[in-house]
N, C-alpha and C positions, 0 to 999 in steps of 0.2 A: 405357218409350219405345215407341211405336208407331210401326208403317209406316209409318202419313202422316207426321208428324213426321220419318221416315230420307228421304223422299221427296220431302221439301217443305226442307230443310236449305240451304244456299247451298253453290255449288260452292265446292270446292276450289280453292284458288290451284294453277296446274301449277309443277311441283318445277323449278327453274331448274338448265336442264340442267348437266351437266358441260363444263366448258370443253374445250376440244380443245385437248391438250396441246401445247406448240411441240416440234421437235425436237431432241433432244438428243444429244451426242456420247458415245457409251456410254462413250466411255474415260476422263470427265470425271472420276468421281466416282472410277474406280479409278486412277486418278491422284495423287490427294490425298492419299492414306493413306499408301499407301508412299513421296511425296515430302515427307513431313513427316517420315517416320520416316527418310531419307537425313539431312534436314538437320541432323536433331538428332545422327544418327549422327558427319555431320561436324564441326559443332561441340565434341562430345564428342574425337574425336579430335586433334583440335588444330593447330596450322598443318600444312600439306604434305599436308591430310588429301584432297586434291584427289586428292593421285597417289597413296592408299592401298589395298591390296590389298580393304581391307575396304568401299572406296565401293560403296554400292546403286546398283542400277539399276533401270529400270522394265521391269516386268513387262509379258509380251505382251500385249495385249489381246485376250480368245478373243470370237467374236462370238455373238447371242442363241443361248437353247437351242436345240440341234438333236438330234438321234435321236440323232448318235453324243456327242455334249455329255451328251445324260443318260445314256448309258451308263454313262458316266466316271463317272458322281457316286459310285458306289459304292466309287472309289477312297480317298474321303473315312468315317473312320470315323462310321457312326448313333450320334448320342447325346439322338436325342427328334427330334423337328420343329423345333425355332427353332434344333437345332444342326449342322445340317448342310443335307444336298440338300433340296430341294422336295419334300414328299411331296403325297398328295391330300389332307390333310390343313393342309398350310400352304401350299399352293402359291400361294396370294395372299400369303406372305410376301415374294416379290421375284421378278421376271420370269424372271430369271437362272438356270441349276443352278450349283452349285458347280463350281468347276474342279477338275481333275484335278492332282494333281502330276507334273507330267513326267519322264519320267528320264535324255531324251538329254543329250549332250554342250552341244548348241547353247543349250539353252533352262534351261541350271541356271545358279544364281547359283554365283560362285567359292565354295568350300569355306571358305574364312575367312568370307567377308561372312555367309554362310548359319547357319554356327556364332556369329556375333557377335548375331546378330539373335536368334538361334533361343535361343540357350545365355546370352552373357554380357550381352545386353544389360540393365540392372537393370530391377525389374518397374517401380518406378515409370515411366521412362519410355514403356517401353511400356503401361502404365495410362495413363499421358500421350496417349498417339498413340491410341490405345481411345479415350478418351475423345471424339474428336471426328469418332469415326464412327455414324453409324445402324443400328440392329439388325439391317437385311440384312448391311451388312457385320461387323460385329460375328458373325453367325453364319458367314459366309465365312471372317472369321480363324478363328475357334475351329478352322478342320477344318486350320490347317497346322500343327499338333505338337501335343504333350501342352500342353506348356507355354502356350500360348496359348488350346487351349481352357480349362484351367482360368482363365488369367486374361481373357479375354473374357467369360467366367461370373461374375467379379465382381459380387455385388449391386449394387454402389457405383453402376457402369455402367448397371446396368437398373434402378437406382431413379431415375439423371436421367433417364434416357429416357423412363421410365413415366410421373411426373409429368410431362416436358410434352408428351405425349399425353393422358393420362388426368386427370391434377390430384390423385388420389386419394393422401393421406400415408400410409394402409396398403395390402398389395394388395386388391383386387376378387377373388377366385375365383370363376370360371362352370365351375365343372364338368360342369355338365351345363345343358341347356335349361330355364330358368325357374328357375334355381337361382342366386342371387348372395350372397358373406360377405365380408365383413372382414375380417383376421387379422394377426396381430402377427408380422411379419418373422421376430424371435429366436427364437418359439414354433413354427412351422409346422415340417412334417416335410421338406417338397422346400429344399435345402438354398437355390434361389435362387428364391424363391416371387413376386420382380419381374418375371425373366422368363416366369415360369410364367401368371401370368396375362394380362404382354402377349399370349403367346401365344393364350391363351384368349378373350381380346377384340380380336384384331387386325382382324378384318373388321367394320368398324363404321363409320357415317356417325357422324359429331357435327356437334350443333348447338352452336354457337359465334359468338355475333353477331358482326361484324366481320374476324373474321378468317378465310372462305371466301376474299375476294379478298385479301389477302395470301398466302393459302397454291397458291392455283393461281398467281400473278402469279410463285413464286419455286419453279417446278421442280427448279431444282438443289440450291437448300437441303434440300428435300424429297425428293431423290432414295430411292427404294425405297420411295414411302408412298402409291405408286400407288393401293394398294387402298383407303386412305382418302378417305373422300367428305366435305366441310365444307358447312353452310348456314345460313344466320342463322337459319329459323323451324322452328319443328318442323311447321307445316304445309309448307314444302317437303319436309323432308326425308322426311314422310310420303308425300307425290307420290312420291318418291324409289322407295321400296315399295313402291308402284303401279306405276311404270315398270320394277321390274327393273335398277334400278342398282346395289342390294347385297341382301342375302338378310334384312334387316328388323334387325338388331340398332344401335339410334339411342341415342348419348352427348346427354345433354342438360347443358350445361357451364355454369359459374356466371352466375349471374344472375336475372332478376325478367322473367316471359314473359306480358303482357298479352294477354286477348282471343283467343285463338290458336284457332282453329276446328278440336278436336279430335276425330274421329269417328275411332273404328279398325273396320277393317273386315276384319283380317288379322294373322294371327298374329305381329305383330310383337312386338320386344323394347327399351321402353325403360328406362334408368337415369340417375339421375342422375350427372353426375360434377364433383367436385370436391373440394379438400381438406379436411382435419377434418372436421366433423358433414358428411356430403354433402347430406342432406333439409335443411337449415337454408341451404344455401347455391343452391341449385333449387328456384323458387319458379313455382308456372303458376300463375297467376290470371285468372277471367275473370268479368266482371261481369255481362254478360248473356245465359248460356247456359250450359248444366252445362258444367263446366270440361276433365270426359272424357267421353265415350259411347262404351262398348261394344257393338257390333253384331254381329250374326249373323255369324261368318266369323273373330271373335276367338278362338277358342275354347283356341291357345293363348296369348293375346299376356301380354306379361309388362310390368309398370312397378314402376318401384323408385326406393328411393332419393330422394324430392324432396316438399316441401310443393307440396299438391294446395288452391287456394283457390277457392270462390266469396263473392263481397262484392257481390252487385248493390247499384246506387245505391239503388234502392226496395226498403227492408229488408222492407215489407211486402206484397209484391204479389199478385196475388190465387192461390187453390189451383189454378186450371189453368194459372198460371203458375209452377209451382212448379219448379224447377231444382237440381239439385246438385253438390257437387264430385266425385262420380262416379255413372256409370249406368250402372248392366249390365241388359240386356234380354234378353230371348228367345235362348236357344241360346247361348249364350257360355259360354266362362269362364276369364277371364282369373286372373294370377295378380296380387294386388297389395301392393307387399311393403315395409315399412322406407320405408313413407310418413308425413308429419304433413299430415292432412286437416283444414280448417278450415274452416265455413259460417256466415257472419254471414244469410243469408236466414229469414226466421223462419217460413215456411210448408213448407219443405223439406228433407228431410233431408241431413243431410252423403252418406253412403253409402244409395243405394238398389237396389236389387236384387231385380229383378220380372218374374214370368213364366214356364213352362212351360221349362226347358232351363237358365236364369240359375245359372251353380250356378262362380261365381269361389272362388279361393282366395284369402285376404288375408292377411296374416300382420305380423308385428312393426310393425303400423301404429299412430299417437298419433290418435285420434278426439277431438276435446276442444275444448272451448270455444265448441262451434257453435249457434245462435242455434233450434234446434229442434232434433229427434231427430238422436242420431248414427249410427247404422247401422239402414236398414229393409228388411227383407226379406219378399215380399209375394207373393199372386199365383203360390202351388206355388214359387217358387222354392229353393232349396237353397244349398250351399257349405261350404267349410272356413275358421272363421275363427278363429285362433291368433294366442294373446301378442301380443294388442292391447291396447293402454290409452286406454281408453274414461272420458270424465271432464268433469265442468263445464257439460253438456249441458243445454238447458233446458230440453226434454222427456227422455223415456227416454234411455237410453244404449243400448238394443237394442229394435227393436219388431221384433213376428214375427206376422205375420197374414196370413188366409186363406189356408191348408195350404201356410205356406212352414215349410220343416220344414230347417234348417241344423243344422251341426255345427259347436258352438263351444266350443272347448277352450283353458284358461288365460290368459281373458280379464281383465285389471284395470278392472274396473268400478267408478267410485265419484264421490262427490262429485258427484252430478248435482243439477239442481236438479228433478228430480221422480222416477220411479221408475229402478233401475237398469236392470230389464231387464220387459219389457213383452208377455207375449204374450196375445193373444186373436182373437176369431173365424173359431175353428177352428185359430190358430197352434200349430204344433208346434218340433221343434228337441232335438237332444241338445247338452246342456250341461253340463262336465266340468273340474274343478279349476278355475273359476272364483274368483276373489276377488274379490264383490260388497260394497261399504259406505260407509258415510256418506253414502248419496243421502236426498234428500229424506222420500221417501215410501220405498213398500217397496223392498227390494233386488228381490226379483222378484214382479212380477205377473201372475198368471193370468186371463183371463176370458173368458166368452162359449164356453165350449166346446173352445177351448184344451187342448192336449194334452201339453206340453213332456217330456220327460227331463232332471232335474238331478241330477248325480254327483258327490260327493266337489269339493263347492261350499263355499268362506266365504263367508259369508253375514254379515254382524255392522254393528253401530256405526248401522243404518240409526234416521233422525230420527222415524222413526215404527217398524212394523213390519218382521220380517224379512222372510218370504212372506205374501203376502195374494192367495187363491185366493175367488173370488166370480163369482155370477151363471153356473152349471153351470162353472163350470170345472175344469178335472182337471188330471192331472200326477202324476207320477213324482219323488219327492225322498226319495234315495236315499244315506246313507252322507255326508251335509251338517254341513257345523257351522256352527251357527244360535244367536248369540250378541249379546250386550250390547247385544239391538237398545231402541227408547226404549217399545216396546209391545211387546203378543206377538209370540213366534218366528216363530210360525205364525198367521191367521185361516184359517178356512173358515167360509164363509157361504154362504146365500141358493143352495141346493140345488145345491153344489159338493162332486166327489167325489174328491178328492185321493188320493194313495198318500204315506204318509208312514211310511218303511222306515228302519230303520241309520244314525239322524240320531242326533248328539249338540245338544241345544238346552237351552242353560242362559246363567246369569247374564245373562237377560232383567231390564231395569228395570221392567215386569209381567211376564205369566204367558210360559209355556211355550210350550202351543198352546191357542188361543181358537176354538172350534166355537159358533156361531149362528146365528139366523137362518134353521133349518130346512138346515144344515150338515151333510153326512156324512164318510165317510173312513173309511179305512185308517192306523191309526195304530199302527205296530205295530214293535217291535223298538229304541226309540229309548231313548235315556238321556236324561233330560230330570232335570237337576239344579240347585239354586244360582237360581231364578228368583225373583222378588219376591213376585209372588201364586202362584197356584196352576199346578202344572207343566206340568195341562190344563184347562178348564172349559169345560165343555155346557151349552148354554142355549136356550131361544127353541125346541122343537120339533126341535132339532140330534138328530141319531140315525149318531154314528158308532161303526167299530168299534174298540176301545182293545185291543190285545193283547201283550204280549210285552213292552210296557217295565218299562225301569226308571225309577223316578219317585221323588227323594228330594234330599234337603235342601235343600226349597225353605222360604223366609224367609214362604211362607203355609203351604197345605194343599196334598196333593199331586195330588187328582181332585177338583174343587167341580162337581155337578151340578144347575142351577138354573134358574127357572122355566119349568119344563115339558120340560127338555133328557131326552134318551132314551139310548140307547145302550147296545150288549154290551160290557161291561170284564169282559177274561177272559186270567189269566194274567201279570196285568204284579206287580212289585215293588214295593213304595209302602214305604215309610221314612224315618224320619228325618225327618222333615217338623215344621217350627213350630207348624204348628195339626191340625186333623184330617187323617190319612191320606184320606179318601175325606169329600165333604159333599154330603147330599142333599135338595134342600130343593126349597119353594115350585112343589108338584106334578110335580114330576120324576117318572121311571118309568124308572131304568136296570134294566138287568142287571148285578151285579158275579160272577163266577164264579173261581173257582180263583184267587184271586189270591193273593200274601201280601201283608200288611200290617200293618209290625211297626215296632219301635223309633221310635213317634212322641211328640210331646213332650210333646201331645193326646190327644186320641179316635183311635181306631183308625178309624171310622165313624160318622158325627154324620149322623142324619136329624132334621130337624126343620122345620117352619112346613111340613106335608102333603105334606113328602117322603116316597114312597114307593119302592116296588123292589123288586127280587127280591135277595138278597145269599147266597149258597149255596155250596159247597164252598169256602169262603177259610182261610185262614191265618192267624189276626188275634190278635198276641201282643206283647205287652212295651209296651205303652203307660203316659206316666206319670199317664194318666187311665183310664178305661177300654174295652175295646174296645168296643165300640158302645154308641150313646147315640139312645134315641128320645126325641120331644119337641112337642107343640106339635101334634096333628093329625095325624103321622107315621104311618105303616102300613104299615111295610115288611112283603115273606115272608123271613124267616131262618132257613134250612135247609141241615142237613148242614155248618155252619162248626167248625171247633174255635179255642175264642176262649180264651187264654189267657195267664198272666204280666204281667194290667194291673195296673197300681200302687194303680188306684183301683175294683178291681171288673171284672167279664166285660161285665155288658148293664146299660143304665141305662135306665129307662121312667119318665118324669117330666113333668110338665107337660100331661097329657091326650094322651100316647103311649097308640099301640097298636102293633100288630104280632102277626104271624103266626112264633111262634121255634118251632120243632121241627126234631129230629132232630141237634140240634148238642150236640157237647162242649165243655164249659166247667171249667175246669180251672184249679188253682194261683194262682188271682189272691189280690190280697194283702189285698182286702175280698169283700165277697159274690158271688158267682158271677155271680145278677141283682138288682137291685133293681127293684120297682117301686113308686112316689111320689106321689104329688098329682093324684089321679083318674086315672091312667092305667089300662087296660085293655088288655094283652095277653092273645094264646094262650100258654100256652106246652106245647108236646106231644111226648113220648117224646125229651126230652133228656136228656144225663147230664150233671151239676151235681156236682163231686169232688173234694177235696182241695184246698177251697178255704183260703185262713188266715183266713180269716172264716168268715161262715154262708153255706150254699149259698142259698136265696130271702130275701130283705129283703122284707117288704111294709110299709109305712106312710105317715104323712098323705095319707089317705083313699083312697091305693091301693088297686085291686080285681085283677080280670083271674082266666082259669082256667088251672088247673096239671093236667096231666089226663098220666096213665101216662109221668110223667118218672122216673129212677131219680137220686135225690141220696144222695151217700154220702163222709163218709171228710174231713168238712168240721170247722171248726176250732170255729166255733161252732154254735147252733143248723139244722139242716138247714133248716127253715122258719118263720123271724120274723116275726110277725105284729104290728102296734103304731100307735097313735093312729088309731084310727077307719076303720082300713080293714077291706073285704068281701071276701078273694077266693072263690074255689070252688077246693079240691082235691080232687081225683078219680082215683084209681087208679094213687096214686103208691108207689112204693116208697123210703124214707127210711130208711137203715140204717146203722151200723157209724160215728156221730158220734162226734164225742170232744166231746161237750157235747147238748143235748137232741135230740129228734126234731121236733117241732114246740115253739116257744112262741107262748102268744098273749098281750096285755099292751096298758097303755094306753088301755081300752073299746074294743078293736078287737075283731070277731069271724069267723065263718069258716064256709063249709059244707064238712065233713068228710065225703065219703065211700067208702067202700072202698077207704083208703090201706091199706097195711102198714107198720106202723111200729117197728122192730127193732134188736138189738143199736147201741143208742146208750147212752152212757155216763151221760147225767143219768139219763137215765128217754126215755118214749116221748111224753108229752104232757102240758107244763103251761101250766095255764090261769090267769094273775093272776086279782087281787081285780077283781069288777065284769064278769070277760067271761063272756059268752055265747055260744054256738057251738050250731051244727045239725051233728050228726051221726049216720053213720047207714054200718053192716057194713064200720067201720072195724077192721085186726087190730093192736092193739099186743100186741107179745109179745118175749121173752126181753131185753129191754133190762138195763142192769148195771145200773139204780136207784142210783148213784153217790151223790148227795144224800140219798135216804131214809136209804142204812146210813151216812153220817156223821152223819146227825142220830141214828139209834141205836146210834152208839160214841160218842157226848159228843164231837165232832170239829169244831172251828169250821171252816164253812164256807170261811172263807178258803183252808183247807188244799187244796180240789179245786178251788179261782176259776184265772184267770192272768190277762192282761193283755187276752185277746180270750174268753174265754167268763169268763159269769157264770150261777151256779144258781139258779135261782129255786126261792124257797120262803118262809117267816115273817120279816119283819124289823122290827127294833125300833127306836127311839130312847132315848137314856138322859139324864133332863134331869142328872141328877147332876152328869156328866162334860160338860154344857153341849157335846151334839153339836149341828151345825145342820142343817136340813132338809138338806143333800145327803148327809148321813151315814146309814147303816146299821150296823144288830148284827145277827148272826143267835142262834136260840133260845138255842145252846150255852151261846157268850159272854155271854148277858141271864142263863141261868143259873149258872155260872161265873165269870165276870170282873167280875161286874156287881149281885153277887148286895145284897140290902138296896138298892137304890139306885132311885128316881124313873125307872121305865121305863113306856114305852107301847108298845103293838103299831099298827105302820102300815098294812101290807098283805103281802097274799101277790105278792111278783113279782122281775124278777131284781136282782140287785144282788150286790155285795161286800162282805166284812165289812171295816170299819173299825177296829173293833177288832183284829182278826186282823193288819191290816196295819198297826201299832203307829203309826196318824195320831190315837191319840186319848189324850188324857194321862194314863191308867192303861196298863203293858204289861197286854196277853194273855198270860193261861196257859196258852190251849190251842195259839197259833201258834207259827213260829220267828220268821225273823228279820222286821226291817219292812221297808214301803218307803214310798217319796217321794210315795207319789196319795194325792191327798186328799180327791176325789171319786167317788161311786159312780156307774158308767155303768147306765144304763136299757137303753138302746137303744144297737147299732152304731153308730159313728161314722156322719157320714152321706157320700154319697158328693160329690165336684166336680164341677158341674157344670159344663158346657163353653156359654164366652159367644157369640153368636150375632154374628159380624161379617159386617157387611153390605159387600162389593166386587161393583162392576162391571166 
């Protein structure tokens, strides 16, 4: 709202004055009371009661206050301001002070009438005679005995009064300036809380159509309500405020207020009043002009209480015609409280709020169903705005732009039909135990530069996303919980730098948080659980920082980093996850550092289609696959991890993988420590490879790569498996202390051997099947336990040092006798021994198990014990599971 606009407005209709009261005979009304209360006396007393001791009489008439009149009042016991003298405080209660009780001779009622009245008269009656006086007097009685002040105080009494002054079925309490509640009679702590807030709202004009000229026309009826002012429009009564006829506090009383040309310009206070719902039943509507305007000079005024509408005839009229159901400008700030605001204009928002000083308080207001945005605040403007229900809106339910920066706290936002809360170009705002959901598009969106603070916000159910931060936009979201939204929790896109701290964001119908599109951020300290796809994923040139969460049991993977996404992941939790704990694919180039990353259902770390990265000091154990899997082009650096307790193997190199693996321990896994497969080509440098239940290195189908100054030791089968046609280069390894061979090589695979040591392993140091070839060169095998050779010279079938995961390689036969088939094996012993006269042939020298030994062949063994249930000899390690390549956007 600008100047011109405040300048160019149409006057004001002038507030029709106060009528000039007729004169009245002061003794009139104090008349009434105590001549109702005679008659009933007399009647009670029954015939003759004419000439009885106890007939009343009337009271002197004392004339208005004077000096020595309010001296007196103090004769009267203080019990608050409505129960006794006039203070400065209620002195617009009645023109009067209290009177004094006299104590001469002349001026007392006779001792019986006085004791009859005082003592026996019953309460009902006297509640009777109460009953049909007005609160001045009603306060005048309470001060002549106990007895009557208490029963003057009667709620019963100031609950008729109260409604038909005020309308209201529970009381109003104004305790204090801009402050107005409701309360339940029974409940309240002041034992008569009717008269407590007459009290409190006694100096008030109301507007009341109709009934101004009734109520000045009938003075006497009215007696003591002097201080009340009546007017049909609230533009009078606001003249009213203007002119100094009451101190601004304006009742606006039941009914539907058309058109009414509302501009405040002064700290006035209105509410609405009437019974039940009171905002349901004060209704201001105006069709062609914002329905309030807040101006410079408001800055305390207060409105309450009443549906606020604009409905212009031309829903769609043009943007510089745009008009609201309230305006607050420049320098204000009004309080506006326990309103239902409603705008059918489709260019304008319902609440607008704009401008250097605009800084209103609103509180328990219904924002809902309005034909564009429901609250916009704009233009530096500011404010507090609490436990509103904001809903249905066709634009935002909150827009916040150019550095209008408010404070809104325990907002119900929802159900809009586009986003719930909307800030950018440059909008800021703190935002705090909100409940934002089921709007259309995002619960909150950022953009343009945008700065907000969001605290200890729900966030959920939204038809698309929860937070969607885009086009440089930032923000603060903090300690949120960001749920069962229909897309990600989170977006960050298109070089926006969000804070995203102590959020809980799970059981998203996709992922977690979604970073694209050259997307950064602060992603750090959040539990991100239970989502559909993956709990975060980086994409498109995205480079943010992932730190400190926890990320697990999500129904995909728990960190998917893909085409071409970047970013530091350092220190978050990853478990539990359906498919890979971390995926790194299709050029990617994150950092993963310190993290742990365990108990997944998958791969620990799946790089594959030229994913690359750096992956260094992690945690990466207990997977039912194995802990990292290259594949496909991949090139990770894997350094300084300890990778162990996979189900299915440590490191998997498959499919024309490479990677750079040094300096990591690899440990306990329940197949090979690494494998590598089908032309892959890794480093791998100065790792320890130990105590695997398999063999520490697998190399085969056409696996190559270099193994250069790793220490493998303490592993279950071969240290290093060499087989079907792979090349690697070992160089300067140390392989020792097997409990099965040091190296094997088998299958026409072959190998450049040199300057290993190769030691206390239990087969022997190095065997070579039939057919291989190998380059080596100042290779040390030495003190190995040659396990296999001294069985073969104690006549000891093989079988005897085999198990389930290592096999000895050395001579083995087939026997046609015994009609074995190709997958069966004898070793020398047994061909010599168990087999002896019978149709045998020599096959080759490589590993296997005896058949015979393990009583699968229809002659028992004489040289084993008991048998068992295999009935094939394994060549090679089992091989390991590879992990399927699912493609999500």
């Amino acid at each position: 709202m600008n100047s011109v606009r405040a300048t160019n407005r149409r006057p004001r209709r002038v507030s029709r004055p106060r009528p000039v009261q007729p004169e009245r005979n002061n003794g009139d009304r104090d008349e009434e009371a105590p001549a109702a209360a005679a008659e009933m006396a007399i009647e009670e007393s029954g015939p003759g009661a004419q000439n009885s001791p106890y007939q009343l009489r009337r009271k002197t008439l004392l004339p208005k206050r004077t000096a020595s009149a309010s001296a007196t009042a103090s004769a009267c016991p203080s019990k608050g301001p409505m129960e006794g003298a006039s203070t400065s405080s209620t002195e617009g209660f009645g023109h009067r002070a209290k009177r004094a009780r006299v104590s001469g001779k002349s001026h007392d009622l006779p001792a019986p009438a006085e004791q009859y009245l005082q003592q026996k008269l019953p309460d009902e009656v006297v509640l009777k005679i109460f009953s049909y006086l007005l609160e001045q007097d009603l306060c005048q009685a309470a001060c002549v005995c106990k007895r009557f002040s208490q029963l003057a105080n009667d709620p019963i009494l100031w609950k008729r009064l109260y409604m038909d002054v005020f309308e209201y079925t529970r009381p109003m309490m104004h305790p204090e300036p801009g402050r107005f509640y409701q309360v339940s009679p029974e409940e309240h702590e002041h034992p008569n809380p009717w008269k407590e807030s007459f009290q409190q709202l006694y100096k008030g004009a109301h507007v009341k159509p109709g009934f101004a000229e009734h109520f000045y026309s009938n003075p006497g009826r009215y007696k003591g309500r002097e201080n009340m002012l009546y007017y049909d429009t609230i533009e009078d009564a606001l003249g009213g405020v203007q002119e100094a006829h009451f101190d601004g506090l304006i009742f606006v009383h039941s009914g539907i207020y058309t058109d009414e040309w509302i501009y405040i310009e002064s700290p006035i206070t209105m509410i609405g009043a009437a019974p039940g719902k009171v905002a349901d039943k004060v209704v201001i509507e105006n069709t062609r002009d914002s329905t309030f305007v807040f101006m410079e000079g408001s800055e305390d005024a207060y409105v309450g209480y009443m549906t606020i509408k604009f409905n212009p005839d031309d829903k769609s009229a043009q943007h510089h015609n745009a008009h609201h159901c309230l305006e607050i400008t420049v320098n204000c700030s009004p309080n506006i409280d326990h309103c239902i605001i409603r705008s059918t204009c489709t260019v304008g928002s319902a609440v607008c709020v704009s401008g250097q000083g605009a800084c209103p308080t609103i509180k328990h207001c219904n924002i809902s169903d309005c034909e564009n945005v429901g609250l916009y605040i704009t233009d530096h403007a500011q404010g507090i705005y609490e436990d509103n229900e904001i809903s249905n809106n066709a634009l935002a339910g909150i827009w916040v732009k150019n550095h209008g920066n408010p404070i809104i706290r325990r907002n119900h936002i929802h159900h809009g039909r586009d986003v719930g809360v909307f800030t950018f170009d440059h909008g800021m705002g703190y935002f705090e135990n909100c409940n934002i959901h089921r709007n259309r598009i995002a619960g909150f969106e950022v953009k343009a530069y945008a700065n907000p603070t969001v605290v200890r916000c729900e966030i959920h159910h939204g038809q698309t996303g929860g937070i969607y931060v885009h086009e440089k936009g930032r923000g603060q979201f903090i300690e949120n919980k960001i749920y069962a939204n229909n897309f990600a929790g989170v977006w960050i896109t298109s070089n926006s730098d969000p804070t995203i701290r102590g959020n809980a964001i799970f059981n998203g119908n996709q992922g977690g948080v979604y970073i694209f599109g050259d997307g950064r951020g602060l992603i750090e300290n959040n539990d991100i659980y239970g989502n559909a796809l993956a709990g975060i994923q980086i994409r498109t040139n995205s480079c943010p920082i992932v730190r400190h969460n926890k990320i697990h049991d999500g129904q995909h993977g728990g960190i998917y980093v893909h085409e071409k996404g970047q970013g530091v992941i350092e220190e978050n939790e990853v478990y539990s996850n359906t498919l890979a704990g971390v995926w790194v694919t299709t050029g990617s180039t994150p950092v993963l550092r310190k993290n742990r990353i365990h108990s997944g259902k998958q791969v620990g770390v799946y790089f594959y289609d030229n994913g690359h990265g750096v992956l260094e000091d992690n945690d990466i154990y207990n997977h039912m696959y194995s802990g990292v899997q290259i594949r496909t082009g991949s090139n990770p650096k894997i350094r300084r991890n300890k990778i162990w307790g996979g189900q299915n193997g440590g490191i998997l190199v498959y499919n024309s993988g490479l990677g750079f693996i040094e300096d990591n321990e690899i440990f306990d896994n329940a197949m090979a420590g690494v494998w590598i497969k089908t032309d892959s080509n890794p480093t791998l440098r100065r790792n320890k490879i130990h105590d695997g239940r398999d063999g520490g290195i697998c190399i085969f189908n056409g696996g190559r790569g270099l193994l250069e100054e790793n220490d493998i030791f303490r592993n279950a089968q071969a240290g290093v498996l060499i087989s079907t046609n792979s090349h690697p280069i070992l160089r300067k390894n140390r392989i020792f202390d097997g409990f099965a061979a040091g190296i094997e090589i088998t299958n026409h695979a072959t190998a450049t051997l040199e300057s290993n040591q190769i030691f206390n392993n239990r087969f022997g140091g190095l065997f070579l099947a039939s057919g291989v070839n190998v380059t080596m060169k100042d290779n040390k095998i030495l003190n190995n336990q040659d396990a296999i050779e001294k069985a073969v010279s104690r006549g000891q079938c093989l079988y005897k040092i085999s198990s389930y995961t290592s096999y000895p390689m050395h001579d083995f036969y087939r026997c046609h006798t015994c009609n074995t088939t190709d997958r069966n094996a004898i070793c020398v012993n047994c061909i010599k021994k168990c087999h002896q006269g019978h149709d045998v042939e020599f096959i080759r020298h490589d590993r296997f198990f005896c058949d015979c030994g393990a009583g699968t062949l229809s002659n028992p063994c004489t040289l084993a014990g008991e048998p068992t249930h295999d009935t094939d000899t394994l060549y090679d390690s089992a091989p390991p599971i590879e992990s399927n390549t699912l493609q999500h956007n």
